[in-house]
Backbone bond lengths (Angstrom), bond angles and torsions (degrees), N, CA, C in turn:
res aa  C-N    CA-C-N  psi(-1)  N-CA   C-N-CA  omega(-1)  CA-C   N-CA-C  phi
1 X - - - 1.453 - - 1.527 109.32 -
2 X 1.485 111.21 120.84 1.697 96.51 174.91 1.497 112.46 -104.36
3 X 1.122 87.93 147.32 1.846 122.32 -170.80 1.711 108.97 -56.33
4 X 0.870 110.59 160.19 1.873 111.85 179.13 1.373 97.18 -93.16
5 X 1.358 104.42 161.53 1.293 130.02 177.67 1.373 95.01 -64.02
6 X 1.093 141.09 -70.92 1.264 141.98 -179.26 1.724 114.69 -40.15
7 X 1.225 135.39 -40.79 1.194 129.66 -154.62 1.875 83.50 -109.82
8 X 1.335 115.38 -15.56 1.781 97.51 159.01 1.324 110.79 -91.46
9 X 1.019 157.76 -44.41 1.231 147.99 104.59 1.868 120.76 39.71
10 X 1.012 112.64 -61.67 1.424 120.95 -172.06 1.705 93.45 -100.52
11 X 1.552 114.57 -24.69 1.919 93.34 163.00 1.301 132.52 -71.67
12 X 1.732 104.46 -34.61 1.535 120.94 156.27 1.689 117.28 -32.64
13 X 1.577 93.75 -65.83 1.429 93.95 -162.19 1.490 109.64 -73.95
14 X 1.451 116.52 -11.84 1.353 124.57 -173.94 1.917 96.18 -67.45
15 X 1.675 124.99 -60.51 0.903 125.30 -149.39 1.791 91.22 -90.05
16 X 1.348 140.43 16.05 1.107 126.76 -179.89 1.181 101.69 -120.63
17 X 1.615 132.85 -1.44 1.173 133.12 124.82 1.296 132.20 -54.65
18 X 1.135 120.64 -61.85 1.458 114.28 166.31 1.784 130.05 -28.35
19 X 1.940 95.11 -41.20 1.814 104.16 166.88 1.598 105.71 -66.03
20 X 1.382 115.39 -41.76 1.179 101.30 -150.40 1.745 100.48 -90.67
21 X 1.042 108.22 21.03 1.320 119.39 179.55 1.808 110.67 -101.69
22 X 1.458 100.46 -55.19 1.089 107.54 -154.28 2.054 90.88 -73.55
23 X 1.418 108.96 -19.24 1.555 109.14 -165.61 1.403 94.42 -83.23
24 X 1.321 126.15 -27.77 1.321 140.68 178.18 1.980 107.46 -43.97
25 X 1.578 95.34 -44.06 1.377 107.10 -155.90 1.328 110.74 -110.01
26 X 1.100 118.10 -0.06 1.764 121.46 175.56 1.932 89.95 -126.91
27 X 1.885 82.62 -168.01 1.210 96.73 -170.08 1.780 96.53 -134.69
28 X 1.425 112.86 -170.48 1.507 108.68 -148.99 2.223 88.78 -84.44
29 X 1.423 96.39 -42.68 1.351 106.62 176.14 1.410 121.57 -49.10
30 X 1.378 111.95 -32.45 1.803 116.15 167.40 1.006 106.26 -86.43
31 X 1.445 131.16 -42.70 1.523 103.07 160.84 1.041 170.87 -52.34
32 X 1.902 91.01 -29.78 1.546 116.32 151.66 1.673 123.50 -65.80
33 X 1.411 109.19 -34.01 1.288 109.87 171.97 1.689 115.22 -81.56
34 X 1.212 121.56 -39.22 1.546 108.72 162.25 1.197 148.23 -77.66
35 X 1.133 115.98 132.50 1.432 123.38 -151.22 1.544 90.01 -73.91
36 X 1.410 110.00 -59.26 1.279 118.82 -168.37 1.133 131.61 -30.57
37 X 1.600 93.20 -62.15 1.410 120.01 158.37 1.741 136.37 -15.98
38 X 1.529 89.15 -65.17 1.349 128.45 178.08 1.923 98.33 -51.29
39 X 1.244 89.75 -61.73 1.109 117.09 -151.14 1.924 91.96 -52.91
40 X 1.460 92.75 -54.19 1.600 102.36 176.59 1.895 128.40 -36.49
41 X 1.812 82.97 -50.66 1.549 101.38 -177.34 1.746 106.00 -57.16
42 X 1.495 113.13 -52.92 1.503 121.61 -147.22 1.833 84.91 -70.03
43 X 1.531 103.79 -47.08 1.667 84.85 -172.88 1.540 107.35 -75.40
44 X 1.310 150.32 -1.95 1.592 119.89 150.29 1.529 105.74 -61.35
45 X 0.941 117.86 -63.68 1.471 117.75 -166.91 1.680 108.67 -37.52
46 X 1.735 114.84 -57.05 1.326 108.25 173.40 1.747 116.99 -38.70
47 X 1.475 107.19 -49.63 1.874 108.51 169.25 1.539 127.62 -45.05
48 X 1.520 103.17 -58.67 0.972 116.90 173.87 1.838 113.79 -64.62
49 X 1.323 128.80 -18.13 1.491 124.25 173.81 1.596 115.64 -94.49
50 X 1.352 107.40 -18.95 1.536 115.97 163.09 1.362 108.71 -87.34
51 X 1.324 144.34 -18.02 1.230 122.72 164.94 1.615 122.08 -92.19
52 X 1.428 113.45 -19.30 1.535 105.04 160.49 1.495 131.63 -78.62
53 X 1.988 113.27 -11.49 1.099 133.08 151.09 1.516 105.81 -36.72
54 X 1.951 109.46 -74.52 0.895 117.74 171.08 2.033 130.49 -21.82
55 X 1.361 78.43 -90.43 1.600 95.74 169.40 1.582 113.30 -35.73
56 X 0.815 128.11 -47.98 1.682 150.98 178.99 1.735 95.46 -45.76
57 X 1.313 111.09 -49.12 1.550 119.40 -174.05 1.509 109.39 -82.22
58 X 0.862 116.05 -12.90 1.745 125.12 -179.60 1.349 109.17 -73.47
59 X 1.720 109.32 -37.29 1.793 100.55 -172.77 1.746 101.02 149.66
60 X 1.157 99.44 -179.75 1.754 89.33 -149.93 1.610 99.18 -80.57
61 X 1.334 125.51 -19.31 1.541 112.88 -178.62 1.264 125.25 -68.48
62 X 1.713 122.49 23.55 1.015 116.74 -170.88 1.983 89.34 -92.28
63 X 1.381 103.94 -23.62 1.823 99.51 -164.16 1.661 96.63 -112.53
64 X 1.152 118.26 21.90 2.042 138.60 153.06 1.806 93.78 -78.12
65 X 1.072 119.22 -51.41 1.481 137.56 -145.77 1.590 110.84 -81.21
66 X 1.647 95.46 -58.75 1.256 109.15 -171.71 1.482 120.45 -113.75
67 X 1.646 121.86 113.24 1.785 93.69 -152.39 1.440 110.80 -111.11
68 X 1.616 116.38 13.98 1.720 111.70 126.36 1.641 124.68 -111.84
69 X 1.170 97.60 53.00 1.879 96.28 157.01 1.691 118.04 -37.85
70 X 1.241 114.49 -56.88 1.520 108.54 -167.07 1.381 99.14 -83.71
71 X 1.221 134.98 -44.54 1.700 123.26 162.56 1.084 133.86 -32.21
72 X 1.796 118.79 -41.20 1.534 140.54 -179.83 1.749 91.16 -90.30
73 X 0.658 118.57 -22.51 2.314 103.01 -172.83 1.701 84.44 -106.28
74 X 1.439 141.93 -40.46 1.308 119.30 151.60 1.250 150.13 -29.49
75 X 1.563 114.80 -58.07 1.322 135.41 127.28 1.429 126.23 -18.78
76 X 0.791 115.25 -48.75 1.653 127.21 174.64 1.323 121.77 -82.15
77 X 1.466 122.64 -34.98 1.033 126.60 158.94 1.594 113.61 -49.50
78 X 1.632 115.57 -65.52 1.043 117.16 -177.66 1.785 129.42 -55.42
79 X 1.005 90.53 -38.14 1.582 113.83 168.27 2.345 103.30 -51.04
80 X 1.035 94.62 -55.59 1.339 108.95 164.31 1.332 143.28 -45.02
81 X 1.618 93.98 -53.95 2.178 106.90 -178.19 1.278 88.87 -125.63
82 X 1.428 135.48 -16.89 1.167 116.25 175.61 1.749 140.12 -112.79
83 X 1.088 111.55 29.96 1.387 141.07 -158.31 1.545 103.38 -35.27
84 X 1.983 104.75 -55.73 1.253 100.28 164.80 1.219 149.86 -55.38
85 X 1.502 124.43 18.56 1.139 150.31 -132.77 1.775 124.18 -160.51
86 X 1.830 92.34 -9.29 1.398 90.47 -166.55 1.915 107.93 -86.90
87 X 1.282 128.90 151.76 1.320 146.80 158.64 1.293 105.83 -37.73
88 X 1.245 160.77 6.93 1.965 123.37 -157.36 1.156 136.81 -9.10
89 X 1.553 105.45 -28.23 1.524 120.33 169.61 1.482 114.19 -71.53
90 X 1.209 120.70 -39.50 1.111 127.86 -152.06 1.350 97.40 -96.49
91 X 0.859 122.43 -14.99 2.202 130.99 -156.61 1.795 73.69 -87.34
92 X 1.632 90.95 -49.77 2.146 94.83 -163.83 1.505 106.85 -34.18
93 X 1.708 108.44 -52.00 1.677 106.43 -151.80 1.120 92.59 -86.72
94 X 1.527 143.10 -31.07 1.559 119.73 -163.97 1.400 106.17 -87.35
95 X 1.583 115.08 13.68 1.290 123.85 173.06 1.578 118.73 -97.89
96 X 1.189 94.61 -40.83 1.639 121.23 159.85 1.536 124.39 -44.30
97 X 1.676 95.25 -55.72 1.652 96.78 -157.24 1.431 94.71 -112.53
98 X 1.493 125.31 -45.46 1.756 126.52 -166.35 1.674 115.43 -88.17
99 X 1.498 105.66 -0.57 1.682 104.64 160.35 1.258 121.72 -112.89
100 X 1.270 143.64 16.99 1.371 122.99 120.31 1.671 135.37 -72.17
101 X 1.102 116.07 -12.85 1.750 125.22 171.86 1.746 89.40 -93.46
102 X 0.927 152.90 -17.56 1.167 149.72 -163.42 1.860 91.05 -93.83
103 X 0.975 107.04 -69.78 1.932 129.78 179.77 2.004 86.12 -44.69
104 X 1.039 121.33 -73.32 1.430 97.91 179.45 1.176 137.14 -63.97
105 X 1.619 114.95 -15.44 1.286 117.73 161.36 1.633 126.81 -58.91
106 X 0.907 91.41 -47.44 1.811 119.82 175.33 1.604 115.07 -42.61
107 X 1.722 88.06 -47.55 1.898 98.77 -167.42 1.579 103.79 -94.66
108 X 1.339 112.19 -5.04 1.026 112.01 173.53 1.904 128.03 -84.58
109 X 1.550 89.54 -32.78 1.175 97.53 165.22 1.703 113.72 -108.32
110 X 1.167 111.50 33.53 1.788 118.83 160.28 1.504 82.36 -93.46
111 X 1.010 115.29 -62.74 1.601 129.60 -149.16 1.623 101.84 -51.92
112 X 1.365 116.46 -17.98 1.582 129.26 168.50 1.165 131.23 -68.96
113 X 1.701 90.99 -42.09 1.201 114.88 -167.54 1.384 123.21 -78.54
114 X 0.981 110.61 -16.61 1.749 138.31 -161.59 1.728 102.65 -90.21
């Protein structure tokens, strides 16, 4: 059964809160040292890159909406098959800087959607 735009939509924004929460509340040094942590960030991002995958397949306003779709389902990919391979540093800043413009993109087009 596939899911509405809306109820993928509100998982996105659910798990890109959770980053922008958890980056909110640590620092770059606990992040590099926690696994957990880490561990926390890469799986929102995996959510959040399977549901704009998703959305992406629905019809073209998913990349009107979101204006790194293929960067964020890239990301996710890699995060995915390529584990051995991932940045920590780098997971840090696009966690840092590309999920709050991401979080308003999102609510902006829930806010459409509704």
């Amino acid at each position: 059964m596939r899911r509405s735009a809306s109820v993928l939509l509100r998982d996105a924004i659910e798990a890109a809160d959770s980053i922008r929460s958890i980056v909110a509340s640590t620092t770059m040094d606990e992040y590099l040292t926690t696994r957990m942590l880490r561990s926390a960030v890469e799986r929102e991002f995996l959510i959040i890159g399977e549901v704009l995958n998703a959305l992406d397949g629905l019809g073209p306003d998913a990349r009107q909406h979101v204006t790194d779709l293929g960067r964020i389902v890239g990301l996710r990919n890699r995060l995915a098959h390529g584990y051995d391979t991932i940045d920590d540093a780098m997971v840090w800043s696009v966690a840092l800087d590309h999920i709050p413009p991401l979080l308003a993109e999102l609510r902006s087009w829930l806010a459409e959607a509704i």
